[in-house]
C-alpha positions in Angstrom: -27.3 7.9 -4.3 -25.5 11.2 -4.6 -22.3 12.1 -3.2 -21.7 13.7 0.1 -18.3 13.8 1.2 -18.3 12.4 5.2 -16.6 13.8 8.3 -14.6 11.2 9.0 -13.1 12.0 5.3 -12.8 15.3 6.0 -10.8 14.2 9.1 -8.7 11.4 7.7 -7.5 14.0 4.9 -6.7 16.7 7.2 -4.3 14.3 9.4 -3.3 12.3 6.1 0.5 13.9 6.1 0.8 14.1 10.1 -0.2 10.2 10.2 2.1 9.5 7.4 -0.5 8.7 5.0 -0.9 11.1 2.1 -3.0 11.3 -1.1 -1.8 9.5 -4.3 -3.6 11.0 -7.5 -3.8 9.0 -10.5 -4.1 11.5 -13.7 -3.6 10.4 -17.5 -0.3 11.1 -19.6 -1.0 12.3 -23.0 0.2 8.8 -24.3 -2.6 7.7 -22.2 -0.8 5.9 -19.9 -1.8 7.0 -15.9 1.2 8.6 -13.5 0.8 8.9 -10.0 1.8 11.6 -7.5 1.6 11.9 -3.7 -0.3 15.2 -2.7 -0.5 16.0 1.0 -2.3 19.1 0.3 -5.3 17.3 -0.5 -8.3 17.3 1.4 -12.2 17.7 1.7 -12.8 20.9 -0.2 -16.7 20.8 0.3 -19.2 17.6 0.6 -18.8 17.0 -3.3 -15.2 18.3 -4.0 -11.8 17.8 -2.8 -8.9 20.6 -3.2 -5.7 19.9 -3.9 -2.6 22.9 -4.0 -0.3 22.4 -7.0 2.8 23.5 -5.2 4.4 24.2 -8.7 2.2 26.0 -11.2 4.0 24.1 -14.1 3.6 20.7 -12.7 2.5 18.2 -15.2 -0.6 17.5 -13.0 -1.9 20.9 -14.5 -1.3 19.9 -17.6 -2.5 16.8 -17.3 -6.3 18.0 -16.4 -6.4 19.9 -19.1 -6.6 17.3 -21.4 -7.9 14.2 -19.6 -10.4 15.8 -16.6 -10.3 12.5 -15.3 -8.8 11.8 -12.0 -8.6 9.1 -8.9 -7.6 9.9 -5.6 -6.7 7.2 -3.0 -6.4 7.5 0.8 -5.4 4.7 2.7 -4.7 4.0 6.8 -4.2 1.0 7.5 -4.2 1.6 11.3 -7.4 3.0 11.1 -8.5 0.7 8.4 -9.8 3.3 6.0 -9.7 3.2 2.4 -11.3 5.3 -0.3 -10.7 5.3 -3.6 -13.0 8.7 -4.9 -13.2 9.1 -8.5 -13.9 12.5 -10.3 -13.6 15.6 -12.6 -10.0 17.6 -12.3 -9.9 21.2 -13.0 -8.1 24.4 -12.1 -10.0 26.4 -9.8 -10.7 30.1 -11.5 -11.4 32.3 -9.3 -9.6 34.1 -6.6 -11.5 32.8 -3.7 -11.1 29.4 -4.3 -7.9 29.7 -4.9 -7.4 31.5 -1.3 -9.3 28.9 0.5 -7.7 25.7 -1.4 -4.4 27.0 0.0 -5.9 27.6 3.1 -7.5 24.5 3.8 -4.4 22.5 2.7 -1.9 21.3 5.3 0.4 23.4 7.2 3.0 21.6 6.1 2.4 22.2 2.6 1.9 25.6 3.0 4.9 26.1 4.4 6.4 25.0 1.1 4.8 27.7 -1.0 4.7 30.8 1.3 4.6 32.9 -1.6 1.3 31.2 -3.0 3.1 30.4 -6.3 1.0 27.4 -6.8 -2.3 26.6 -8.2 -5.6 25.2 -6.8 -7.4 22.3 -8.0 -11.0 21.0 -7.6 -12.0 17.9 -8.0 -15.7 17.1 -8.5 -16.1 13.8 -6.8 -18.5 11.4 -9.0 -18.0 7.9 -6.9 -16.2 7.0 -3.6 -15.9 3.5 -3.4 -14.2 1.0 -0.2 -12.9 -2.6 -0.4 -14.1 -2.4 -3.8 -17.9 -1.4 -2.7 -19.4 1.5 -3.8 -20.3 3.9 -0.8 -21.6 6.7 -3.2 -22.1 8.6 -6.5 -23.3 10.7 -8.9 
């Protein structure tokens, strides 16, 4: 099984904030204890990663990843019934073009926050999507 991120996930991201149902991302504290944070920026990236803009380039998020890569994302509507937990690899994205098309990609809304582009991107290699605790795919 490998991962392929789906089009309804693409979808269901891109309308996550206007259907009042935004990302949480859980990342790991340096005491090792997980925080969670709401991200309506995130979305399908490509089918294997998803992007999320770092509105604040010193968010503890970016610090975060840098020690402990380890991430999970969870989208949930429970109109629509759709859950997915996806599970994967944080990092800051290095180049320029990714950084250009994170911010792009990301909701309107959020880039109305950061005209100025004063954020950072991140990538997130997705290793396992799972739903109602089944596993749908994975690395």
């Amino acid at each position: 099984m490998s991962v392929k991120l789906t089009d309804e996930m693409k979808e269901a991201m891109d309308a996550a904030l206007d259907d009042g149902c935004p990302v949480i991302c859980s990342s790991v504290e340096n005491d090792g204890y997980p925080t969670m944070s709401f991200y309506g920026s995130a979305h399908v990236h490509d089918r294997e990663t998803i992007g999320i803009w770092v509105r604040n380039p010193e968010a503890g998020f970016l610090k975060r990843i840098k020690l402990h890569e380890k991430v999970t994302l969870l989208y949930r509507n429970s109109k629509k019934k759709q859950i997915w937990l996806f599970q994967g690899r944080a990092r800051e994205a290095d180049s320029d073009e990714d950084q250009s098309r994170i911010y792009l990609e990301s909701h309107p809304g959020e880039q109305e926050r950061d005209p100025e582009r004063l954020g950072r991107a991140v990538r997130v290699e997705i290793d396992k999507v799972t739903s109602y605790g089944k596993i749908l795919m994975e690395r």
